[in-house]
C-alpha positions in Angstrom: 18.2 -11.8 7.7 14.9 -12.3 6.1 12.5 -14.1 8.4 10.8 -17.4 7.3 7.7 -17.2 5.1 4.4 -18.7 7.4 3.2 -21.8 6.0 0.2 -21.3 3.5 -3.5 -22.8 3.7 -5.1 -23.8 -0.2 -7.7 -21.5 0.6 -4.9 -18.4 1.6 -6.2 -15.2 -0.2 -3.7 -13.8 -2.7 -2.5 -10.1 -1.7 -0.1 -7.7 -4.0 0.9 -5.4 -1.6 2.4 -2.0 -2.3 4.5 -1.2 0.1 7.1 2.7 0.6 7.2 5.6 1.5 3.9 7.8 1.1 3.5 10.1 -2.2 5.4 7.5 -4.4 2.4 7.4 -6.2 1.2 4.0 -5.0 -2.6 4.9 -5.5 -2.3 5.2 -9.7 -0.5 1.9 -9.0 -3.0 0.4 -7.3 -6.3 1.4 -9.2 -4.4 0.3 -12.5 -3.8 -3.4 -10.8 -7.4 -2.9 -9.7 -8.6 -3.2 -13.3 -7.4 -6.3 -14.3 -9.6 -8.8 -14.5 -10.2 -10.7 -11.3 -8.2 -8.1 -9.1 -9.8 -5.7 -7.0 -7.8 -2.7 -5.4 -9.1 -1.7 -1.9 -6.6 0.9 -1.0 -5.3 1.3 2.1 -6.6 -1.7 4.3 -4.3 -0.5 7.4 -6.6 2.6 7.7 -10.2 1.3 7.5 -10.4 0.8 11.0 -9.6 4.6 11.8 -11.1 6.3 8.5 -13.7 3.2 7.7 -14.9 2.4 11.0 -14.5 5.3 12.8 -14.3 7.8 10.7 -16.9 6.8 8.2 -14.9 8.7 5.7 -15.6 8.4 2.0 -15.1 5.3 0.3 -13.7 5.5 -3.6 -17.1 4.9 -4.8 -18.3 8.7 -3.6 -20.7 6.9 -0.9 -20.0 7.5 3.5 -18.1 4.0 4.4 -21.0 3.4 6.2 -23.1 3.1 3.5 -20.8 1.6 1.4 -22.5 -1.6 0.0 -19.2 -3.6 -0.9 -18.0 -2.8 2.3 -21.1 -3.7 4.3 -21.4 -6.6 2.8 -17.6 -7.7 3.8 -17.8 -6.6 7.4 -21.3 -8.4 7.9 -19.6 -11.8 6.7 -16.4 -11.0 8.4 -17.5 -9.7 11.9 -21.1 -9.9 11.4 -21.3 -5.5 11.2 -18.9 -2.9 11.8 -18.0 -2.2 15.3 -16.7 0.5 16.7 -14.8 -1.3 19.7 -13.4 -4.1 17.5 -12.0 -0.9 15.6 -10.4 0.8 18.6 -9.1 -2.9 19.3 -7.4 -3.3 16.3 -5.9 -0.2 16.1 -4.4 -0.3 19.6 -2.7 -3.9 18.0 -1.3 -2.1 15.2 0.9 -0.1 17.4 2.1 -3.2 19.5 5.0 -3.0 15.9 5.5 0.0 14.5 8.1 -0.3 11.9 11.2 0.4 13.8 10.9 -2.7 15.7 11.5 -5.2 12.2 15.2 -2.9 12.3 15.8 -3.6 15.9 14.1 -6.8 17.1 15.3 -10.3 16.6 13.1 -12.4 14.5 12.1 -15.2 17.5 10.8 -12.0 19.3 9.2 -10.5 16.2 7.6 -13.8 15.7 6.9 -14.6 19.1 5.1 -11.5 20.0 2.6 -12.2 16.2 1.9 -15.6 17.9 1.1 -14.3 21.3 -0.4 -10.7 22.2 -1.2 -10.0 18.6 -3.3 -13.6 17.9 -6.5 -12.2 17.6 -5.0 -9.0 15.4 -3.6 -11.3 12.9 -7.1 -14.0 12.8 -9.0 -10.7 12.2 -7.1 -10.2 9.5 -7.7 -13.2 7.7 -11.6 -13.0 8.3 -11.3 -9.4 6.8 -9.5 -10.3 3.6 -10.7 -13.9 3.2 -14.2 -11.8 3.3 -13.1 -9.4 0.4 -11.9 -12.0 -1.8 -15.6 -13.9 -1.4 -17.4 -10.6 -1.4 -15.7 -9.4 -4.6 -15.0 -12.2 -6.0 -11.4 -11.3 -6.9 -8.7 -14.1 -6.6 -6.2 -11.3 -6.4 -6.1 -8.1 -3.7 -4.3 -5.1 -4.2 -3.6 -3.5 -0.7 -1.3 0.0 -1.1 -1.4 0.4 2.7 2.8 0.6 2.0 4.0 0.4 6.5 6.5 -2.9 6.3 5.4 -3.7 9.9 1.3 -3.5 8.5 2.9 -6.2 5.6 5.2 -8.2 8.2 1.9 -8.9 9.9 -0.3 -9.9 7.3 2.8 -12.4 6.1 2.5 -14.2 9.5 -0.7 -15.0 8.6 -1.4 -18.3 7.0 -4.3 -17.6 5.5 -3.3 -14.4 3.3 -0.8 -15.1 0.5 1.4 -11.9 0.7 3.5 -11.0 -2.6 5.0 -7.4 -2.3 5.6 -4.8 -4.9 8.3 -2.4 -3.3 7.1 1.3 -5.0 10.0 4.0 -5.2 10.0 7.3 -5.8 12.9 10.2 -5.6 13.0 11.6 -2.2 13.0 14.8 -3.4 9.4 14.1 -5.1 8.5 13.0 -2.4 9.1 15.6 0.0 8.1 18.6 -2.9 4.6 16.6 -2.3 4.4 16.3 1.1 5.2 19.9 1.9 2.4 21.4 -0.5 -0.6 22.4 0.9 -3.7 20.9 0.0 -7.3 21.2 0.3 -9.3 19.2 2.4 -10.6 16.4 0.9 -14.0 14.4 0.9 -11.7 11.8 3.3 -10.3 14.6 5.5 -7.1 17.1 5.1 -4.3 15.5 3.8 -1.0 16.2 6.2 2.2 18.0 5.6 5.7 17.4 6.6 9.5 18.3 6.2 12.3 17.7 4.3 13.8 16.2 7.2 11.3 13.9 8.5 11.0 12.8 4.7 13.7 11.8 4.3 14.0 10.0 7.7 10.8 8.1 6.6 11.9 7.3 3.3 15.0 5.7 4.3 13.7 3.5 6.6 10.8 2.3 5.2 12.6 1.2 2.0 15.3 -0.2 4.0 12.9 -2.3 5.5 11.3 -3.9 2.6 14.4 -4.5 1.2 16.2 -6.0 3.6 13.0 -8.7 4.8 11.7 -9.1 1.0 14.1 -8.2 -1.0 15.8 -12.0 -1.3 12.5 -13.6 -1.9 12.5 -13.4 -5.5 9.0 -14.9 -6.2 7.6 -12.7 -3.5 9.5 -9.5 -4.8 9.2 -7.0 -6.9 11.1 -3.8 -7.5 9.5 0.0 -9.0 10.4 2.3 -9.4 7.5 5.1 -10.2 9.5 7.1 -12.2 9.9 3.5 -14.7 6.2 3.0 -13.8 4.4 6.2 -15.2 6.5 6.3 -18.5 6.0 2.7 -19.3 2.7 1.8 -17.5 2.0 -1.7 -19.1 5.5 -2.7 -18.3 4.6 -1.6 -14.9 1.8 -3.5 -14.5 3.3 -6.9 -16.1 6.2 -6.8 -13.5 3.9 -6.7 -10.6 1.6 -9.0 -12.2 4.3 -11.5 -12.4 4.2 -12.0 -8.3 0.5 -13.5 -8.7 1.8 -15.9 -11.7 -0.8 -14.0 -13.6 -0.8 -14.0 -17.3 1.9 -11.6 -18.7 -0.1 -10.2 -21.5 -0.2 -6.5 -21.3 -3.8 -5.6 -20.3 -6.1 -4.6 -22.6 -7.2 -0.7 -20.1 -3.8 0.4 -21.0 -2.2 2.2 -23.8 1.2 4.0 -24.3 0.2 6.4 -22.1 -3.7 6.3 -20.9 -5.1 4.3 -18.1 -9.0 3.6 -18.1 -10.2 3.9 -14.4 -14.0 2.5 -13.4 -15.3 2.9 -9.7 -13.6 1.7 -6.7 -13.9 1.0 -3.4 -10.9 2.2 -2.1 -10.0 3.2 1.3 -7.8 6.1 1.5 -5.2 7.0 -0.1 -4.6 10.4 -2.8 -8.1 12.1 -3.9 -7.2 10.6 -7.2 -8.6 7.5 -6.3 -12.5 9.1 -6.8 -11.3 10.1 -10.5 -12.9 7.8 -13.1 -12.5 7.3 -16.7 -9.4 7.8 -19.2 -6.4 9.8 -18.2 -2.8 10.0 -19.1 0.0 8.9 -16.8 2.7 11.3 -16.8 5.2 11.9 -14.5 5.1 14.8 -12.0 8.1 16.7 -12.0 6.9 19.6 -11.1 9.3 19.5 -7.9 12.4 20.0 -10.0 11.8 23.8 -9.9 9.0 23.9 -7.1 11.5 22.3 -4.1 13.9 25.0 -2.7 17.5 24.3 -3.7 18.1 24.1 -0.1 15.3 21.2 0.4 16.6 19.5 -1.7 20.3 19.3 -1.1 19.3 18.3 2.7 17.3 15.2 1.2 19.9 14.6 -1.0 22.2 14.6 2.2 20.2 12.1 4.4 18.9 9.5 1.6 21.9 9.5 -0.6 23.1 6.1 -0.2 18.9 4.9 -0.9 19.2 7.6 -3.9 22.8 6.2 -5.7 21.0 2.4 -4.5 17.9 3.6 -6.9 18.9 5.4 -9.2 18.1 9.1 -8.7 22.2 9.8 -7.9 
């Protein structure tokens, strides 16, 4: 049963957040959002206490976190600087809910523990995004941190407006990407995993956001990012929809292209550092490039997510 929506403040800040199973293509997503007017994508919000704080890895504007002068700016009127034990702190609160727990735990305790030993998680929450939207300027935030129990979290709060696009990809894309190996990257080496613990991912973390936001039709909405990168504008109007934006197509999109300016995202795919036009096109390079016997063990474990989808 979906759990009641926290009551709102008039000063809440707006937040699309993308939320699946990782190589689903949610960066693209997010940097095209990022470009509408009055919407800024920040990337993965979960992680800048581990790769921003701590890791002073490289924000999507090329420059060390660190030195990041959007960034700076927002922690120095959130938390007055960045600190390193506020960092730890919060990331020891994320794991008080790892996603498992919105499957297995009754809402009264769900709720119950967001009101008690997570308090002070959730108000630093609404300093840190109330702080990007007056930083920025933006009355809309696009977060792609895509964990459910990251997004059950920021729902509780009633200062943070949470509408949630639900990104979905094939399984077996999504496995062909996480098994390549890849270089490391200005943000640190991107990880590889399984066919098995793929697929175990996938199907819980869109059974998740289905199941909690899927009957909340005016905080919902459904893509697939196969539907997404052949008709981008039609992608972007959906998802727009959830901020009771305009439903004009915007004007950085053709058929195909996608005109990208600098970002301050925090991490995410390397393709959040490229800049300027490219074409969106759909990678389907693990049609031939995933072992036949990859991807009939996906196909195994996610097909009742696949057939629910579309990719069976």
């Amino acid at each position: 049963m979906a759990p009641e929506r926290s009551e709102k403040t008039d000063k809440a800040a707006t937040v699309i957040y993308i939320g699946g199973w990782g190589r689903s293509g949610s960066t693209l997503l997010c940097r095209a959002l990022g470009q509408l007017d009055g919407w800024i994508a920040v990337g993965e919000i979960r992680s800048v206490w581990q790769d921003g704080i701590l890791g002073n890895y490289t924000c999507g504007c090329s420059a060390p976190f660190h030195e990041c002068g959007f960034w700076r700016a927002v922690f120095d009127l959130a938390f007055d600087g960045m600190h390193a034990d506020q960092a730890e702190h919060m990331i020891r609160a994320q794991a008080l809910m790892p996603t498992w727990r919105l499957l297995t735990m009754p809402e009264r305790v769900l709720r119950r523990r967001l009101s008690g030993r997570m308090t002070d998680y959730v108000a630093a929450l609404e300093r840190l995004y109330r702080a990007i939207a007056e930083v920025s300027g933006a009355s809309v935030i696009v977060d792609s941190s895509k964990y459910p129990a990251y997004a059950y979290a920021l729902d509780a709060a009633r200062e943070i407006d949470l509408n949630l696009c639900h990104l979905v990809r094939d399984p077996r894309a999504c496995t062909f990407s996480w098994t390549r190996r890849r270089k490391t990257q200005p943000f640190g080496k991107m990880k590889s995993i399984g066919p098995v613990q793929n697929s175990l991912h996938w199907n819980q973390r869109n059974r998740v956001l289905r199941s909690i936001w899927g009957r909340r039709s005016r905080q919902y909405a459904l893509l697939r990012y196969e539907d997404f990168v052949s008709h981008p504008s039609e992608g972007i109007r959906s998802v727009r929809s959830l901020a009771e934006d305009a439903l004009a197509a915007p004007g950085f999109l053709s058929d195909k292209d996608i005109t990208l300016g600098p970002s301050h995202m925090v991490a995410g795919n390397p393709n959040r550092f490229e800049t300027g036009r490219i074409t969106v096109r759909e990678d389907r390079e693990w049609i031939t490039g995933l072992p036949a016997r990859d991807q009939a063990m996906v196909r195994l474990f996610c097909f009742p997510g696949m057939r629910m989808y579309g990719y069976a």
